[in-house]
C-alpha positions as CSV (number, residue, x, y, z in Angstrom):
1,X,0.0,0.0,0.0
2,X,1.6,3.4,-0.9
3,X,1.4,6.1,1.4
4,X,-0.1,9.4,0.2
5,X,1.6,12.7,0.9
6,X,-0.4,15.8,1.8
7,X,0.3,19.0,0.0
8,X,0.2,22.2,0.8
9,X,-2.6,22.9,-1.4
10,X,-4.8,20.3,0.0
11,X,-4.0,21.0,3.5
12,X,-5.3,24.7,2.8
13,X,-8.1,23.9,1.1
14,X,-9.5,21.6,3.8
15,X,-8.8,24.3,6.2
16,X,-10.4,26.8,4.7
17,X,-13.3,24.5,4.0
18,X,-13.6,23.6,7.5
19,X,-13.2,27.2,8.4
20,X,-16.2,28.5,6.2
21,X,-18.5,25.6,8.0
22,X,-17.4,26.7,11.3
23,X,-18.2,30.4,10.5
24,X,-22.0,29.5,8.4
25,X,-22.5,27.0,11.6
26,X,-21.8,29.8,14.1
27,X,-24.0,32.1,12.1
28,X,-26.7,30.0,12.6
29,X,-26.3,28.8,15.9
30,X,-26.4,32.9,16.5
31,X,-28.9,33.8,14.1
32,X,-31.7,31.1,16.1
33,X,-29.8,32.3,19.7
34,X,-31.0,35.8,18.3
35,X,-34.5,35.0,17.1
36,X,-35.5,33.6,20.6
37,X,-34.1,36.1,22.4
38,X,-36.1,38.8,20.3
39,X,-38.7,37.0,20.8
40,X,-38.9,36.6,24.2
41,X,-38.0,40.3,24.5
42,X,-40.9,40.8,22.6
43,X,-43.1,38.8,24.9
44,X,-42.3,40.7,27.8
45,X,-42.4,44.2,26.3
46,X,-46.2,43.0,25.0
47,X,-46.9,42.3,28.8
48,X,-45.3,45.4,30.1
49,X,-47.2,47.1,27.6
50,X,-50.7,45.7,28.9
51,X,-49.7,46.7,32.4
52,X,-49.1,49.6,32.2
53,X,-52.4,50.0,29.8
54,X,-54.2,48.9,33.4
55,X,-52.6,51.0,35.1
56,X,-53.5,54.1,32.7
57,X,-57.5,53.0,32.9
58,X,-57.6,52.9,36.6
59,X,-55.1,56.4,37.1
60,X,-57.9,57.7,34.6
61,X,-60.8,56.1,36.6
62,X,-59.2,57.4,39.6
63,X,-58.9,61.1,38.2
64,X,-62.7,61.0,37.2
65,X,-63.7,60.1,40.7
66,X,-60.8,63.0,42.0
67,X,-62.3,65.8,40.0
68,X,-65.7,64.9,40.6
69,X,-67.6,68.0,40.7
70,X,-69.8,66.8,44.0
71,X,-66.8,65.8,45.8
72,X,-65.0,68.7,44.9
73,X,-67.6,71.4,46.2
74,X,-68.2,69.0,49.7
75,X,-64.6,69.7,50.0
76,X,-65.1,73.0,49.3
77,X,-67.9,73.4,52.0
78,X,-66.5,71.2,54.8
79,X,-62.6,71.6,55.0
80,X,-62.4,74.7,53.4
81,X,-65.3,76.3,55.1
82,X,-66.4,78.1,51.5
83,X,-70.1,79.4,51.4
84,X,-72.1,80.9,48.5
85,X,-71.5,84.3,48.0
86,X,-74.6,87.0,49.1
87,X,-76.3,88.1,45.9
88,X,-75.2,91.8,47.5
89,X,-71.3,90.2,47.0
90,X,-71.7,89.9,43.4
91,X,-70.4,92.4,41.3
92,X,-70.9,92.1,37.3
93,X,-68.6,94.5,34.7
94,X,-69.8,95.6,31.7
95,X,-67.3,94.6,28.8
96,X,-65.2,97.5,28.1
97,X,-63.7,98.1,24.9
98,X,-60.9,95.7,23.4
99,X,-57.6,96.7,24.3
């Protein structure tokens, strides 16, 4: 059986080959690393997203009920101590001219 020498050329060739399948098999294995990772992020941005949705509706629900105009005049009466004004109190301006 004869022995077969390697050459140079060979050697280089294989190497390189072997180098380009390393490099498209790390793309890969990072491209799909990537993907899931994205998508994941995605998840939890979508959830975030829908909390903090609840959380505007009920700050809005709780403004409503805040500015209510009942609540806001028996606050007005009770802690403030604010009454009506006498009709005598009331003093209308005509509209002057436009300056």
């Amino acid at each position: 059986m004869v022995r077969r020498k390697w050459n140079w050329k060979g050697i280089a060739l294989g190497a390189a080959f072997f180098a380009a399948a390393g490099g498209v098999l790390t793309f890969y294995v990072w491209y799909q690393t990537e993907s899931v990772r994205l998508g994941l992020e995605i998840a939890r941005n979508e959830s975030r997203i829908r909390a903090l949705g609840e959380t505007i509706e009920a700050l809005k629900l709780r403004r409503a009920a805040l500015l209510d105009p009942a609540r806001v005049e028996r606050i007005a009466r009770e802690k403030l101590g604010l009454v009506d004004p006498d009709d005598a109190a009331i003093v209308y301006e005509r509209p002057g001219p436009a300056r």
